[in-house]
C-alpha positions in Angstrom: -34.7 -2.5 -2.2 -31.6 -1.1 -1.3 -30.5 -4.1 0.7 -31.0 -6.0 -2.7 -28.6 -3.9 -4.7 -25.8 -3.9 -1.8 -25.6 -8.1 -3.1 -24.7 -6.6 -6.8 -21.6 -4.7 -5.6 -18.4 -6.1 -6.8 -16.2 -8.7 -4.4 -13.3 -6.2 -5.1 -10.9 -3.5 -3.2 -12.8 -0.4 -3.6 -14.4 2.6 -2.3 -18.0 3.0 -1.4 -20.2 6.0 -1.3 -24.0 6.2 0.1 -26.1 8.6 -1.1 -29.9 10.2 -0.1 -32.5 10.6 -2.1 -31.5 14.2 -3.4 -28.2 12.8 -4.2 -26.3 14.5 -1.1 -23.3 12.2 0.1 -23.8 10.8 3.1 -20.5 8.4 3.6 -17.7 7.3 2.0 -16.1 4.0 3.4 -13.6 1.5 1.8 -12.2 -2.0 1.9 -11.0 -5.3 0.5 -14.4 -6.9 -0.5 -16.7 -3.8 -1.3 -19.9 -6.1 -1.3 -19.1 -7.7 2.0 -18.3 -4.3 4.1 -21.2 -2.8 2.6 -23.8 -5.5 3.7 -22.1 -5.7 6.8 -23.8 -1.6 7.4 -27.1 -3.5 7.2 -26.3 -6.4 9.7 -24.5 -4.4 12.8 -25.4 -6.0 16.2 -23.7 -2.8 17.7 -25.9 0.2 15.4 -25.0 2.9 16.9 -28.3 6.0 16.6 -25.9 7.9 14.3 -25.3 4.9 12.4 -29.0 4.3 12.1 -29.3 7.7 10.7 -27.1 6.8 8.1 -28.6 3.9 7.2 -32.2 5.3 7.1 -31.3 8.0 4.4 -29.2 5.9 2.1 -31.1 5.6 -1.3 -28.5 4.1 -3.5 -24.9 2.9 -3.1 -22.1 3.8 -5.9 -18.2 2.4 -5.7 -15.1 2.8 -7.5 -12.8 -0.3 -7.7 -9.3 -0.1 -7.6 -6.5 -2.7 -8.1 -6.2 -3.1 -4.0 -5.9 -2.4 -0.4 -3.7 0.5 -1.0 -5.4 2.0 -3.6 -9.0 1.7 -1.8 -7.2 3.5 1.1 -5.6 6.5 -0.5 -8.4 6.8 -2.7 -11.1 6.9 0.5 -9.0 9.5 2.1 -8.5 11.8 -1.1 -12.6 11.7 -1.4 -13.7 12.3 2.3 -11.0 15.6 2.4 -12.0 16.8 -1.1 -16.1 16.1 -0.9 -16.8 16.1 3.0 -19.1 13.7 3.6 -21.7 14.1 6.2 -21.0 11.1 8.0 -17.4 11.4 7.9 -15.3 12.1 10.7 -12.1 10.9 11.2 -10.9 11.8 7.7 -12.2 14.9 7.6 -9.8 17.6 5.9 -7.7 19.9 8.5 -6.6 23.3 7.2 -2.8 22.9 9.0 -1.0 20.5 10.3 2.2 21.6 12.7 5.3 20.2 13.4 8.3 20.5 15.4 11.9 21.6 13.5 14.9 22.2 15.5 16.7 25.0 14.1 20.8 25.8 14.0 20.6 26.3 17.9 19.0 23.1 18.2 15.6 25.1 19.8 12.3 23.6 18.4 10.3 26.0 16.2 6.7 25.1 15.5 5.9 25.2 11.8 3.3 24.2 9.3 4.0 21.4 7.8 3.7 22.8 4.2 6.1 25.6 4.7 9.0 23.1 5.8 12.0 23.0 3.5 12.3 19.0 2.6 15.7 19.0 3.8 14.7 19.6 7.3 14.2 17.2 9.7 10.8 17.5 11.7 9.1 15.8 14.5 5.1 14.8 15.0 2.2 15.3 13.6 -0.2 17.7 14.9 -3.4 19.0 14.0 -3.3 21.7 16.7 -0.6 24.2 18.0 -1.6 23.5 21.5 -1.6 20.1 21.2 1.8 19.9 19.4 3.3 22.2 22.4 1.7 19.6 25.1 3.7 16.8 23.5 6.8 18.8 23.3 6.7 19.7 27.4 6.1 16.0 27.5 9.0 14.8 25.8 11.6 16.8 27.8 10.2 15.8 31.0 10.3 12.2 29.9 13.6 12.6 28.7 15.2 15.3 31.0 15.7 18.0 29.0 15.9 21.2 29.8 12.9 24.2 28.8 14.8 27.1 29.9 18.3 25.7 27.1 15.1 24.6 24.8 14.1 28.4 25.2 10.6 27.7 26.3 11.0 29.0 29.8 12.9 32.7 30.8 16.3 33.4 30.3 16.6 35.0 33.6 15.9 31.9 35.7 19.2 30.8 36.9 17.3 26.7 36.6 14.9 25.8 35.2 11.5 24.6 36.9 12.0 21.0 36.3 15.3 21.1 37.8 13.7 21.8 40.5 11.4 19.1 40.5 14.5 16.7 39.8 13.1 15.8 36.2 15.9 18.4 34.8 19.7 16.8 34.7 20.8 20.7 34.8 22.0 21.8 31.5 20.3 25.4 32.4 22.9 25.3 35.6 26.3 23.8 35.2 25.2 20.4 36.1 25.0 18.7 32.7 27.3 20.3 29.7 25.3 21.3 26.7 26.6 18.5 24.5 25.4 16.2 26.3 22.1 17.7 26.8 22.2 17.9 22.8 22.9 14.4 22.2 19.8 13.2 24.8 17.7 15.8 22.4 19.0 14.6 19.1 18.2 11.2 20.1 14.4 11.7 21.4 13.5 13.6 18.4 14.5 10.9 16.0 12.4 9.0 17.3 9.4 10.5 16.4 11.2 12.4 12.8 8.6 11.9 9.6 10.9 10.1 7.1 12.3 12.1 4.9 11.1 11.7 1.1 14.2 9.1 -0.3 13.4 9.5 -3.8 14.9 12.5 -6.1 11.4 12.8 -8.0 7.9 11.3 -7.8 7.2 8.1 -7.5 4.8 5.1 -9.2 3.6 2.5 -6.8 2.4 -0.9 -8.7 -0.4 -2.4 -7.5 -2.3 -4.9 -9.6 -4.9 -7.6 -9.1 -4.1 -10.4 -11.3 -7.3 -11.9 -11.1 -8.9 -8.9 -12.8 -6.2 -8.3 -14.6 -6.2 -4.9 -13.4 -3.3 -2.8 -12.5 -2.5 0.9 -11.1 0.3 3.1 -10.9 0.3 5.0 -7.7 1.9 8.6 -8.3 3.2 10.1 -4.7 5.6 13.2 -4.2 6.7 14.0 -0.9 4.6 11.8 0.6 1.5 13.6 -1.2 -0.9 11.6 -3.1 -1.6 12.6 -6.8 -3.7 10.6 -8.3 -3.7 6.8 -9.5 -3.3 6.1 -13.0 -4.1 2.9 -15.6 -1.3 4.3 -17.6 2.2 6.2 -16.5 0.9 8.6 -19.6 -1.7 9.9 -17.7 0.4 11.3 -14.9 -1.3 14.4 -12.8 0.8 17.2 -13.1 0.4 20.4 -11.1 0.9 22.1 -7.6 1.4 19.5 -4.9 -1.6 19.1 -2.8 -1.2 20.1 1.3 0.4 17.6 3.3 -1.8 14.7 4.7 -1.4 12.9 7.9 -3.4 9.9 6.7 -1.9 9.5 3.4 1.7 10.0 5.2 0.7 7.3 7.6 -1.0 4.9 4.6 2.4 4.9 2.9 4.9 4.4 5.4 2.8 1.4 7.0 2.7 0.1 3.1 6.3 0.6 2.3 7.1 -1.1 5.7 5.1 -4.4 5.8 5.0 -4.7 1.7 7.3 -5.0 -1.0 6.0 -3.4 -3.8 7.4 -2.5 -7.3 8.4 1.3 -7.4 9.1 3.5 -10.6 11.3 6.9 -10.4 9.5 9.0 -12.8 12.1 11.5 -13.2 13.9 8.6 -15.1 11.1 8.3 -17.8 11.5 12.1 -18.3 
């Protein structure tokens, strides 16, 4: 029976969400074609047992439609971090996030992302502290930089312990000046910077599916996703939600590969 409803879903962008029989939610999935990815849950060669599970306790399927990819994909990780589904993983909501800022000394200060000024620059993405400080030792030894100028190792060590490994070019000893040491750190962390926001105010991305006729604004601020919205009248207002890694991500692939139409709301205000 339920196999029979999964051919009434819509051929649309969307988000999915399976349910069991005392209305607990079980997944929450997204894509392109809704009908098509959700009947491809019943036909996997590959069914893993957990994947079974699900299966087996889905009773009935619901979806929300939205006017494309980008839509389904900041909508479907809004929902997993907000209602937690039990067969959720990846998207699962983190209470911090840390990332790297360098401060007036140029030493790398570990900070949650939510208590960063937007005017400083900061480096990664990092759901753990220990993981974030395991990239960082990384980096400089890729690079050659030095812990001991970094202030990560003591002050009292005339080098540093990579210099003595060769994999320090010796700012901590005379051998390289600082400058240059600075520039070689300057240039590695840019790499990996999150994008500063560019716009003075939030923004409305335009996505519409002309077959449907349906179109939605998009309203971001800082990278944050508010909301979507059939009309800019309807704006969420509020507190900005916590920082997301996936929605971060989401945009800045969309912005790169697409072209889309973009409204500063500050200049309908």
């Amino acid at each position: 029976m339920i196999l029979d409803c999964c051919y009434t879903l819509p051929e649309r962008p969307g988000v999915y969400y399976f349910y069991d029989n005392a209305n607990i939610l079980l997944y929450i999935g997204k894509s392109k074609n809704i009908r098509k990815r959700v009947l491809s849950h019943f036909y996997r060669h590959d069914e893993t047992k957990r994947h079974a599970d699900l299966i087996k306790q889905t009773a009935y399927i619901d979806f929300t439609c939205t006017a494309g990819e980008l839509g389904a994909l900041l909508l479907e990780s809004a929902e997993i971090k907000k209602r937690q589904p039990i067969y959720n993983r990846r998207l699962r909501k983190h209470q911090n996030l840390y990332s790297w800022v360098l401060n007036d000394e140029l030493k790398p200060i570990l900070h949650r992302v939510d208590d960063i000024c937007d005017d400083k620059m900061s480096i990664g993405l990092y759901r753990a502290q220990a993981s974030a400080k395991q990239w960082l030792l990384q980096l400089i030894e890729k690079n050659e930089l030095c812990a001991k100028v970094l202030g990560l190792e003591s002050a009292h060590r005339h080098c540093c312990f990579n210099y003595q490994l060769k994999r320090c070019r010796g700012a901590c000893c005379g051998r390289e000046t600082i400058d240059s040491h600075n520039h070689r750190l300057m240039q590695a962390f840019e790499q990996y910077a999150l994008i500063a926001w560019p716009w003075q105010s939030a923004i409305a991305i335009v996505e519409e599916d002309s077959l449907y006729q349906c179109k939605a604004f998009h309203i971001i601020n800082q990278w944050r996703y508010l909301g979507s919205v059939a009309d800019l009248g309807d704006t969420p207002v509020g507190p900005l939600p916590s920082f997301s890694r996936d929605s971060y991500q989401i945009l800045i692939r969309y912005l790169q590969y697409e072209n889309p139409v973009i409204i500063e709301l500050a200049q309908l205000a």
